[in-house]
MARLUM-909771 format. One record per residue (C-alpha): residue in three letters; x, y, z; residue number from 0. Coordinates in nm, 3 decimals, decimal comma. Each point is the difference from the previous one (the first is absolute). Layout:
MARLUM-909771
ALA  X  Y  Z  NUM
...
END
This chain:
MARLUM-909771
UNK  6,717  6,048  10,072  0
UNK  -0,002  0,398  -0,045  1
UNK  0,160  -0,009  -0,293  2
UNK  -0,202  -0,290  -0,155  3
UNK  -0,361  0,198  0,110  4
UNK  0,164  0,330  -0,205  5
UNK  0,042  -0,271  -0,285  6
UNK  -0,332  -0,055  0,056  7
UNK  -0,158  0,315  0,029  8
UNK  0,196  0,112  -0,338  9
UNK  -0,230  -0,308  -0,171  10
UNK  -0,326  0,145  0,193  11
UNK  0,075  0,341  -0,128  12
UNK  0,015  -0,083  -0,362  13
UNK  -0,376  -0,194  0,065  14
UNK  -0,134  0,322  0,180  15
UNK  0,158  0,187  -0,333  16
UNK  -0,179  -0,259  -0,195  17
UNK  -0,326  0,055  0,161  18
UNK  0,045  0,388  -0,078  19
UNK  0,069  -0,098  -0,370  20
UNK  -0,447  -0,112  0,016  21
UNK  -0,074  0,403  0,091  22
UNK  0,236  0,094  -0,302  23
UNK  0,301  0,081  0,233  24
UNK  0,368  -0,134  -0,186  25
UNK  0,314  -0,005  0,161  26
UNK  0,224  0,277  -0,107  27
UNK  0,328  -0,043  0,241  28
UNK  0,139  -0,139  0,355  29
UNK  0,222  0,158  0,190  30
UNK  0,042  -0,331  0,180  31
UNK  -0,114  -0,319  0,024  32
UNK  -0,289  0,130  0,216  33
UNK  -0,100  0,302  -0,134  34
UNK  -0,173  0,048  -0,368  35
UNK  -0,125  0,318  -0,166  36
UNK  -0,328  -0,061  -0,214  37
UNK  -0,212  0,189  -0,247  38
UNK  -0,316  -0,019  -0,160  39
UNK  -0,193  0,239  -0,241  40
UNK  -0,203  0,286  0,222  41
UNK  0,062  -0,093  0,299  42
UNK  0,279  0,125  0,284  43
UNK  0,347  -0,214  -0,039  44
UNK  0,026  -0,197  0,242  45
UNK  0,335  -0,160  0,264  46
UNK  -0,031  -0,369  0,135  47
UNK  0,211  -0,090  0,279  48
UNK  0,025  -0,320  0,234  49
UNK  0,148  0,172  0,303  50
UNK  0,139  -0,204  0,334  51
UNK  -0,199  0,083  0,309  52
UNK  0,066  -0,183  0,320  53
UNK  0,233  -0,260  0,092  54
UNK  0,279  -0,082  -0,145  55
UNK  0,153  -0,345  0,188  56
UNK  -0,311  -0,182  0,049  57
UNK  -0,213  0,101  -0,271  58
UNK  -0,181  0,294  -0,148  59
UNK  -0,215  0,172  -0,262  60
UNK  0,095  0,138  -0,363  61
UNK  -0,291  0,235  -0,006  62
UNK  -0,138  0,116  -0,364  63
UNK  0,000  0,422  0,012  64
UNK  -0,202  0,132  -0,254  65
UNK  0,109  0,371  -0,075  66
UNK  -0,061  0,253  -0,262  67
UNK  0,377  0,018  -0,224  68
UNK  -0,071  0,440  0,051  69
UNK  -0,116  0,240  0,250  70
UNK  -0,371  0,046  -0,042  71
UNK  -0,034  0,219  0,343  72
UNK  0,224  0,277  0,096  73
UNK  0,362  -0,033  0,188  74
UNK  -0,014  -0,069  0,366  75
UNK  0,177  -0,182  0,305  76
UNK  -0,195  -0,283  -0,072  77
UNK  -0,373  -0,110  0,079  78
UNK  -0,144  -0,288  0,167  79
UNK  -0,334  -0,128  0,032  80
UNK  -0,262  -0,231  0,223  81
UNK  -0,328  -0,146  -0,099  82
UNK  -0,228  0,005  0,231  83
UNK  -0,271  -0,247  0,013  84
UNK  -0,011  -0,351  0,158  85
UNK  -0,124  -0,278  -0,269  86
UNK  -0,103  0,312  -0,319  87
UNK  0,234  0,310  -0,048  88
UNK  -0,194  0,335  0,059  89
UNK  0,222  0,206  0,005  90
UNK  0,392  0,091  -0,030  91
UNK  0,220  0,246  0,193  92
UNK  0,288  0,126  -0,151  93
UNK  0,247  0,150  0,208  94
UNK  0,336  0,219  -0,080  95
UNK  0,328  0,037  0,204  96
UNK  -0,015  0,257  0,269  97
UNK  0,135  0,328  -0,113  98
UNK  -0,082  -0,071  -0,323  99
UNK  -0,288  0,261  -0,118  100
UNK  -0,002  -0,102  -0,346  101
UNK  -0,063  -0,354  0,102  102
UNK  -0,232  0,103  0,219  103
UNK  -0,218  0,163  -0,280  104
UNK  0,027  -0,280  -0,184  105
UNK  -0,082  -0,278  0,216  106
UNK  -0,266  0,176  0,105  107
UNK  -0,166  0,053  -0,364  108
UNK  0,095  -0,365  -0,051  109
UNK  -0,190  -0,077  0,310  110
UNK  -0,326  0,189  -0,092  111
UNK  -0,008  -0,137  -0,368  112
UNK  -0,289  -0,216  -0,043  113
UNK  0,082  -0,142  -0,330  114
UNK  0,358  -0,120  0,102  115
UNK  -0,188  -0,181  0,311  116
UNK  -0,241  -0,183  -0,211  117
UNK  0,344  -0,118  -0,201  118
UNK  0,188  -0,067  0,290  119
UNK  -0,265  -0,192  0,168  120
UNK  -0,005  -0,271  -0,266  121
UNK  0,338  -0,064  0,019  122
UNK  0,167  -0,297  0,277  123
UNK  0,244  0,203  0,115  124
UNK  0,286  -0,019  0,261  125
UNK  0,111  0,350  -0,011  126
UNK  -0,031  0,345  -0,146  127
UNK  0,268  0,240  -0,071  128
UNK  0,100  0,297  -0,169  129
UNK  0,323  0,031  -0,052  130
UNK  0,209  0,304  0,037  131
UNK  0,029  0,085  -0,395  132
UNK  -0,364  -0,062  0,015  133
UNK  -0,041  -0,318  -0,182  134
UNK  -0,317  -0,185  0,156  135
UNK  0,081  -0,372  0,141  136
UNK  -0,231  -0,282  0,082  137
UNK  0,157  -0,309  0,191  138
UNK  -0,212  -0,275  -0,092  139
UNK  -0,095  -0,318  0,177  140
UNK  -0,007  -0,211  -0,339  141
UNK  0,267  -0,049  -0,223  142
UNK  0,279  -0,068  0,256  143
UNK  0,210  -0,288  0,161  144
UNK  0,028  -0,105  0,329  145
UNK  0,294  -0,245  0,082  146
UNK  0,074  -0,171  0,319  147
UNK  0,332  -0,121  0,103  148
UNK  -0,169  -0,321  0,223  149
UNK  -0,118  -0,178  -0,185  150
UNK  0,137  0,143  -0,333  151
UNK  -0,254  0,108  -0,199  152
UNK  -0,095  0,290  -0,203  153
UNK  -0,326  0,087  -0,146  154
UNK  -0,161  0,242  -0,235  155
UNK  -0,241  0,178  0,106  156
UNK  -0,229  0,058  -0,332  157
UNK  -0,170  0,349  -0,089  158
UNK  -0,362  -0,050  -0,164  159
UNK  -0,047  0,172  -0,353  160
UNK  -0,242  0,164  0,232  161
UNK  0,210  0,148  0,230  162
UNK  0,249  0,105  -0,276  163
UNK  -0,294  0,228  -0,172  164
UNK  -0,085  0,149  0,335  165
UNK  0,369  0,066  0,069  166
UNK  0,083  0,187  -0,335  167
UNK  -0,398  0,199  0,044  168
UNK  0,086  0,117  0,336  169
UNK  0,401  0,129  -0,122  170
UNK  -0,203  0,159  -0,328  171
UNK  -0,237  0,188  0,275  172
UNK  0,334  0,094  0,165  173
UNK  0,099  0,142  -0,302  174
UNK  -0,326  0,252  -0,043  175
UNK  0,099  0,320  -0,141  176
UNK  -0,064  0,161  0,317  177
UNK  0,236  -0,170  0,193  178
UNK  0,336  -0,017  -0,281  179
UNK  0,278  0,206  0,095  180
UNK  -0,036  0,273  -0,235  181
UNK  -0,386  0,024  -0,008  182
UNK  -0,028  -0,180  -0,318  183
UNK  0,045  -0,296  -0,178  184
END
């Protein structure tokens, strides 16, 4: 059944590309079947990725990752962040390694930027991370599969046109000059 729901999430990932393609975005390459690099005029390039997350014998998730394709923050050890709010997102911590002061600078600008908030907080989100080489990644709740070994199933999870504009906003307010890697754009 594993290998049928990675079938599966291939076919999911070229829809979630397709959805993309109504914001401009075209597919420019895969490295595999899920992964696919995407471009549109003016705005950051982007990586799509079903990734596995949980089980593996009785069933599990291919969760959609949203990421920027480049760094648009400085190197670190990596950054994680936690909304905080119950039912409405108010606010978002971002928090580095320990022993990483770098990180720690830039989690904590992250943290205090308003703008990047009000982004973030219109986004369904499962997780936020920066990853070491300081592209920005969004783990979203839409867009994904969920398969189940009893009873075998597997089903798409859609992402809303909304959803995908709110996504690719809140990557673009990532990608503020003030935050890229080298100061500019």
């Amino acid at each position: 059944m594993q290998k049928r729901a990675r079938r599966r999430a291939a076919a999911v990932l070229t829809e979630d590309v397709e959805a993309f393609a109504r914001l401009g975005y075209r597919e420019v390459g895969r490295r595999n079947p899920l992964e696919a690099r995407l471009v549109a005029d003016g705005r950051p390039a982007l990586r799509l990725a079903l990734r596995p997350i949980g089980g593996r014998i009785f069933g599990g998730t291919f969760a959609l990752e949203v990421s920027t394709e480049g760094p648009v923050v400085p190197r670190t050890r990596g950054i994680s962040a936690r909304g905080q709010g119950l039912v409405r997102l108010r606010s978002i911590a971002f928090r580095a390694r320990s022993g990483d002061d770098e990180g720690r600078r830039v989690a904590e600008r992250l943290t205090s930027d308003r703008l990047l908030t009000r982004a973030l907080s219109r986004v369904h989100f499962e997780q936020i991370r920066v990853e070491a080489d300081g592209r920005a990644v969004i783990r979203h709740m839409g867009g994904s599969l969920v398969w189940l070994l009893f009873p075998p199933l597997a089903r798409p999870i859609p992402i809303v046109s909304e959803q995908i504009e709110a996504t690719v906003a809140a990557l673009e307010a990532f990608a503020a000059p003030s935050r890229s890697p080298n100061g500019d754009r």
